[in-house]
C-alpha positions in Angstrom: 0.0 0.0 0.0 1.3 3.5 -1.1 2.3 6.4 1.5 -0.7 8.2 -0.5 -2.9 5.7 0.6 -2.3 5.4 4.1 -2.1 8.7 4.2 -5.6 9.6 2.7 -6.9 6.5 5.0 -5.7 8.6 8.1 -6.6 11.6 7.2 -10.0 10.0 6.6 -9.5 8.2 10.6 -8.7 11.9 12.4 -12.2 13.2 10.8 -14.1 10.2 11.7 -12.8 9.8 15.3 -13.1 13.7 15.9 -16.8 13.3 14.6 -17.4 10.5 17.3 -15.7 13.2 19.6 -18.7 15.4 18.9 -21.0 13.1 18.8 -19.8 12.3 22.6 -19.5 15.7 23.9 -22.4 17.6 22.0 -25.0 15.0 20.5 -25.5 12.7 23.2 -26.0 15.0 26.3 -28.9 16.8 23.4 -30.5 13.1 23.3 -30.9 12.6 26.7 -32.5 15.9 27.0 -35.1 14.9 23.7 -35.3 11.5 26.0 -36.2 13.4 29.4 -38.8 16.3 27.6 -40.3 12.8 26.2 -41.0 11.1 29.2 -38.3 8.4 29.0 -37.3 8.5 32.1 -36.9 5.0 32.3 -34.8 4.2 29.4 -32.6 7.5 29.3 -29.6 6.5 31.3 -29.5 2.9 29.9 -30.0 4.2 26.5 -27.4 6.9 26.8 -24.8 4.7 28.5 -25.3 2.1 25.7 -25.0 5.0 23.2 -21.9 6.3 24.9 -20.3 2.8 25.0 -21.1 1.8 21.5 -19.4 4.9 20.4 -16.2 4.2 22.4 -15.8 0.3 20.9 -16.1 2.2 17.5 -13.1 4.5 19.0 -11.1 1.6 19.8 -11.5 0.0 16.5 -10.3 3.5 14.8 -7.6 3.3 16.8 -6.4 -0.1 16.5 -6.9 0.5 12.5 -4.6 3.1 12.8 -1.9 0.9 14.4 -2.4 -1.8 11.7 -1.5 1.1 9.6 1.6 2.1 10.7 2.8 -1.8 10.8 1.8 -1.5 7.2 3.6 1.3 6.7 7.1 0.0 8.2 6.2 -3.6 6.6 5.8 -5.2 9.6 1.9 -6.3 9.9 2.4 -9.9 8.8 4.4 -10.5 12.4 2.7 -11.4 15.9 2.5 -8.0 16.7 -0.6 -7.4 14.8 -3.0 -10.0 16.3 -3.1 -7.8 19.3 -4.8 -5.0 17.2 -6.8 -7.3 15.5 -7.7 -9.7 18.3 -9.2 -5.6 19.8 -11.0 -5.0 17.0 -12.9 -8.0 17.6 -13.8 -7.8 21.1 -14.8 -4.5 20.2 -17.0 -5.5 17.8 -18.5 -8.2 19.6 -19.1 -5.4 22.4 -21.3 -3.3 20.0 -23.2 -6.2 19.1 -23.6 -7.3 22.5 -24.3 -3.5 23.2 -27.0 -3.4 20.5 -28.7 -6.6 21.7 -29.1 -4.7 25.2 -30.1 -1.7 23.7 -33.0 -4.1 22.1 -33.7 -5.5 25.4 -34.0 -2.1 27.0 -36.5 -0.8 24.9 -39.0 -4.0 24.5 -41.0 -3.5 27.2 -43.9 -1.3 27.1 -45.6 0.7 24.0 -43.1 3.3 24.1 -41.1 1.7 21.2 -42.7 -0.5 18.4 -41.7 -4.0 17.7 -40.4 -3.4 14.5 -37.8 -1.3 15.6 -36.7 -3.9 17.9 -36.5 -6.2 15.9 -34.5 -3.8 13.5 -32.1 -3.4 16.2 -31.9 -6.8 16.8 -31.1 -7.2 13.3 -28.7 -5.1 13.4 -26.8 -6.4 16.2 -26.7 -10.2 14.5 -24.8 -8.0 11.2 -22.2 -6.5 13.6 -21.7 -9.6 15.4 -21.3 -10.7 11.6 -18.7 -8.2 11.2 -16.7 -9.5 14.3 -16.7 -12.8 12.6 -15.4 -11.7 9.2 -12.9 -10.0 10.8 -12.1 -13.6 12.8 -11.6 -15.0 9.4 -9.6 -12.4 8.5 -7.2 -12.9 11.3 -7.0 -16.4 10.3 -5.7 -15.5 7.1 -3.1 -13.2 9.0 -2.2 -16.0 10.6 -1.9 -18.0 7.8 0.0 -15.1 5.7 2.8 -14.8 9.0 3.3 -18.7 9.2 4.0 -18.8 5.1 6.1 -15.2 6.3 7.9 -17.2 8.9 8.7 -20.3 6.9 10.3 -18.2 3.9 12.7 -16.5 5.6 13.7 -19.7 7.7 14.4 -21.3 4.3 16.0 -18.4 3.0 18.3 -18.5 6.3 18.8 -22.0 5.0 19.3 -21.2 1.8 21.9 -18.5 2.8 23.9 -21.0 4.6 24.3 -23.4 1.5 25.7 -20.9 -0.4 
């Protein structure tokens, strides 16, 4: 991958993690104040700590993606190293999922919310925990791609020494 490239993906990182930022600081105290003039008393702090939460596993992964980019960067993502970002990114987003299934389970009961959208949320949370899988296969093939990095320059080491 090309300096340009990583460059344009970071740039495109600092925008998206300052909007989260934002969406922290200024969006979600605005929400619980919609939540409170509506009468959801009930649901606000749940729903803003699961908002607040969700929002902070997206952080993580932002962050973690912008460590896999600098291993890119120096050439050293296909080493051990990187399975700690990756293995991150996962819990992370198995967290949202999890996060998104609670967030269903919060607003089920009573008439305040229609089934439909809880089901929708559901839904939602059965494609993230989707995502969290792809990205386990992914890390397979990491795993696959540093064994094959390993053995080469073993045999090259061997290779070295016969000549």
């Amino acid at each position: 991958m090309g300096k340009p490239t990583i460059l344009a993906l970071r740039m495109v990182l600092v925008l998206v993690l300052l909007g989260t930022v934002f969406v922290q600081a200024v969006m979600v105290p605005l929400f619980g104040a919609d939540l409170a003039e509506a009468g959801a008393e009930a649901v606000r702090v749940p729903v803003l700590l699961i908002a607040v939460l969700g929002i902070l596993s997206f952080q993580v992964c932002l962050v973690c993606v912008w460590r896999l980019l600098t291993m890119v960067r120096r050439g050293t993502v296909f080493s051990s190293a990187a399975f700690r970002y990756v293995d991150v990114v996962i819990g992370a987003i198995s967290a949202a999922a999890l996060l998104l299934f609670a967030l269903g389970a919060v607003l089920a009961p009573g008439e305040g919310v229609p089934p439909g959208i809880v089901l929708l949320i559901g839904g939602l949370g059965v494609t993230v925990a989707a995502g969290a899988l792809l990205v386990l296969v992914m890390r397979a093939l990491l795993a696959s791609a540093v064994a094959t990095a390993a053995e080469a320059a073993h045999l090259r080491t061997e290779l070295g020494e016969v000549i």
